[in-house]
C-alpha positions in Angstrom: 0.0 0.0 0.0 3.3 2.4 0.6 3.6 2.5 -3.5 -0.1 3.4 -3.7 0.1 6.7 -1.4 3.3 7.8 -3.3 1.1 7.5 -6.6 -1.1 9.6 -5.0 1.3 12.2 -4.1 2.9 12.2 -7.4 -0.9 12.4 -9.0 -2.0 15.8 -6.6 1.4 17.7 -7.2 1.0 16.9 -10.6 -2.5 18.3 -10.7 -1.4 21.1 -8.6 0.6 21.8 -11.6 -1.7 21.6 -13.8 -3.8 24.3 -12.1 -1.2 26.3 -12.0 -0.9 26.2 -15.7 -4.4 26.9 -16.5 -4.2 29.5 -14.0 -1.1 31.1 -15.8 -3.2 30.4 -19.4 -6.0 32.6 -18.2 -4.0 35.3 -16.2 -2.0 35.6 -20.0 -4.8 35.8 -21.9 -6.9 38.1 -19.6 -3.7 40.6 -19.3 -3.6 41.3 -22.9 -6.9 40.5 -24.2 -8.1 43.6 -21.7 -5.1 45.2 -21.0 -4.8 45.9 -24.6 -8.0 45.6 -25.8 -10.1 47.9 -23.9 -8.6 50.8 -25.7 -10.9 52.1 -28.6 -11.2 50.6 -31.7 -9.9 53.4 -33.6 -6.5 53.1 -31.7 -5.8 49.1 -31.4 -2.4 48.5 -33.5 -2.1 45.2 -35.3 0.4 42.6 -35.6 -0.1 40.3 -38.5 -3.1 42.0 -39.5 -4.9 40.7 -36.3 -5.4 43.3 -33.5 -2.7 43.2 -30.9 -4.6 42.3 -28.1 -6.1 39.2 -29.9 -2.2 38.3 -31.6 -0.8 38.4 -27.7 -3.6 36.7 -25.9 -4.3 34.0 -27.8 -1.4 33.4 -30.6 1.4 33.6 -28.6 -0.6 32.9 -25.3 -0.9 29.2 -27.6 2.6 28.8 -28.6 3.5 29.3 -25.2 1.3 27.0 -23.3 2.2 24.5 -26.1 6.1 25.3 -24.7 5.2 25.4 -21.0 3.1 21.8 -21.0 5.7 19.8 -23.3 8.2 21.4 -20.4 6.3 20.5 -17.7 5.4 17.3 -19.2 8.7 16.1 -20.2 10.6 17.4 -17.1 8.1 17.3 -13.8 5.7 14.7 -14.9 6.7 11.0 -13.6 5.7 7.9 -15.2 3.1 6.0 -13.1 2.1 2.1 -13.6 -1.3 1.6 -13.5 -1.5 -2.5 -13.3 -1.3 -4.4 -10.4 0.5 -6.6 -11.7 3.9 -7.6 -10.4 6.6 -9.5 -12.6 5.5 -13.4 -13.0 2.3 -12.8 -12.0 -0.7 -14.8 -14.0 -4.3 -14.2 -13.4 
């Protein structure tokens, strides 16, 4: 039962992470997408022919949550078994 409480662990700081990201995600996106898009129309400037706000928040907000998760993925993510089984073990 020792291995199954260390799974658990392992499972609640990786949701713990995962939260955090989400929580980074939205803090990103709600920065720029009203930070600079409450301006007025008339004075938005555009990257890429899409306003900035939207290029920002969701463009590179993507590209970098795509970065961050293969990061945290490959890096903080452990490898978890999820048989019972042990090694010469028929049922």
């Amino acid at each position: 039962m020792k291995h199954e409480k260390g799974n658990f662990q392992v499972a609640n700081r990786e949701a713990l992470i995962g939260v955090g990201l989400v929580l980074f995600n939205f803090i990103w996106w709600f920065g720029f997408a009203f930070g600079l898009g409450s301006k007025p129309v008339e004075d938005y400037k555009y990257v890429f022919g899409l306003p900035a706000w939207f290029f920002y928040s969701c463009v590179v907000g993507l590209i970098v949550m795509i970065i961050l998760v293969f990061i945290v993925v490959k890096w903080f993510f452990t490898d978890i078994p999820f048989d019972d089984e042990k090694e010469g073990d028929l049922k």
